[in-house]
Structures are given as structure tokens and as C-alpha cells.
N, C-alpha and C positions, 0 to 999 in steps of 0.2 A: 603439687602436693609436697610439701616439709616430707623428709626425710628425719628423722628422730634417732639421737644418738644416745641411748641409755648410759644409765652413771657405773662406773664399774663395778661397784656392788650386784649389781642386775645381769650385768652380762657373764658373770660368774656362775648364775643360778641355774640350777636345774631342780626339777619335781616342784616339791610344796615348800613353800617357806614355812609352816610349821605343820604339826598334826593337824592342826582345828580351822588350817585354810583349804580353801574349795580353789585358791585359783594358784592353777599348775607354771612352770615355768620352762622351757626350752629354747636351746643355744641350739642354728646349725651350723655346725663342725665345718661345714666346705664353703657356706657363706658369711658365716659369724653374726646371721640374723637372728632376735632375739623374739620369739614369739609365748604369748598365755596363752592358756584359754580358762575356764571354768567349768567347774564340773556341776550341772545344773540338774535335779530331779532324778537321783540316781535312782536305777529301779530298788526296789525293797523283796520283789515277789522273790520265788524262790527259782533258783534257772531250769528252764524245761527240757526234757528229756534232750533233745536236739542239741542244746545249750551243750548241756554236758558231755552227750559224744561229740560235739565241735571242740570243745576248749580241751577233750584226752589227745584227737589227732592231732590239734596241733600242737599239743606239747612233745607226740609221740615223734614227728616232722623238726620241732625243732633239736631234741636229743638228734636225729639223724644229721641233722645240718652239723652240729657242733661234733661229731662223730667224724664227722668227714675232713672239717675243718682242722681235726687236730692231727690227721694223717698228713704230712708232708708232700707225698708224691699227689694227692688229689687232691689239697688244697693248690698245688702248681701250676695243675690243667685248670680249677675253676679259676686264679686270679690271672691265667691268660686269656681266658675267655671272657669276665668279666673286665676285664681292659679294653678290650674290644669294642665296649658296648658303652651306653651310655644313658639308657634309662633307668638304672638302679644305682645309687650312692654309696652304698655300701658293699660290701662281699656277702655279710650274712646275709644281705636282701637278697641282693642278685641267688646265692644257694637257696634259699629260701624259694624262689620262684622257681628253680629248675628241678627242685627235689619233690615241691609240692604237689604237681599232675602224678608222682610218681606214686600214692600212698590214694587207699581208698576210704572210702566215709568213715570205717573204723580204727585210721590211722596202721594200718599193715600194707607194708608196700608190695604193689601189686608185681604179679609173677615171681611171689616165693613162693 
């Protein structure tokens, strides 16, 4: 299979190349691979109960991530431990996955 070298203009992009396009654009950062995709059959209905206490935890999960991250002395331990490791790409992922078990379905971490 060809291997395809986009033109520099593309490999620059990231999100929508305008408001009124459906097809998304992403750069990865550690392999400088260029991937779309398209946003096909968005739902329209209105999001259901579930919907909505999922997308509060985890916005409540990501304040705590970014909480954490901005403290120096624990931002130190996670990016030794995330060094360590090697199935997360990023730090906020890697937090991400280690704070997450720690917060229950209505995003309050458990054992306060």
C-alpha cells in the first residue's frame, strides 16, 4: 500500500475547515499522521437523562484532572508515573484514566 504524503497546507489542519464542513481534520502530535473523518447523521433528538448526568461527570472529572495538573508537586508524581507507562499519549489522558474510577455516576469523588 502507497503511503500518502499530504500537502502542507493539510498537515497544518486541525477541526473543520469551515463552519458549513462535516469533515473534521486531525494531526498526531507523536506521529505527525494526518487523519479525517466525517461527521455523518448527527442525532437531532434531545440527549436523555443518562446523556446528561454522563457529559456533567465528566466535565466534573475533567475540572479535577486540570486541578491536579496545575499543582506542581502532583502534577510530578503523575508525569513519573506516566513515563513509566506506555498505553496513554498524553498526561491528561493518562490523569484522565487514573482519576476516573475515582468519581461516581454523579461525578463526586468517592470517599468525600
Amino acid at each position: 500500500m502507497a503511503e500518502i504524503k499530504p500537502m502542507a497546507l493539510i498537515e497544518s489542519m486541525k477541526k473543520k475547515v469551515c463552519m458549513h464542513s462535516d469533515v473534521y481534520f486531525r494531526t498526531n502530535k507523536q506521529t505527525g499522521k494526518v487523519t479525517t473523518g466525517k461527521l455523518c447523521n448527527p442525532s437531532t433528538k434531545e440527549p436523555s437523562e443518562n446523556q446528561v448526568k454522563a457529559k456533567a461527570r465528566f466535565a466534573k472529572v475533567v475540572a479535577a484532572v486540570r486541578a491536579i495538573l496545575a499543582d506542581s508537586t502532583e502534577k510530578a508524581k503523575l508525569q513519573a508515573e506516566f513515563k513509566s507507562q506506555t498505553k496513554y499519549g498524553s498526561l491528561f489522558g493518562y490523569a484522565m484514566h487514573k482519576l476516573n474510577g475515582n468519581y461516581d455516576e454523579n461525578g463526586d469523588l468517592i470517599g468525600d
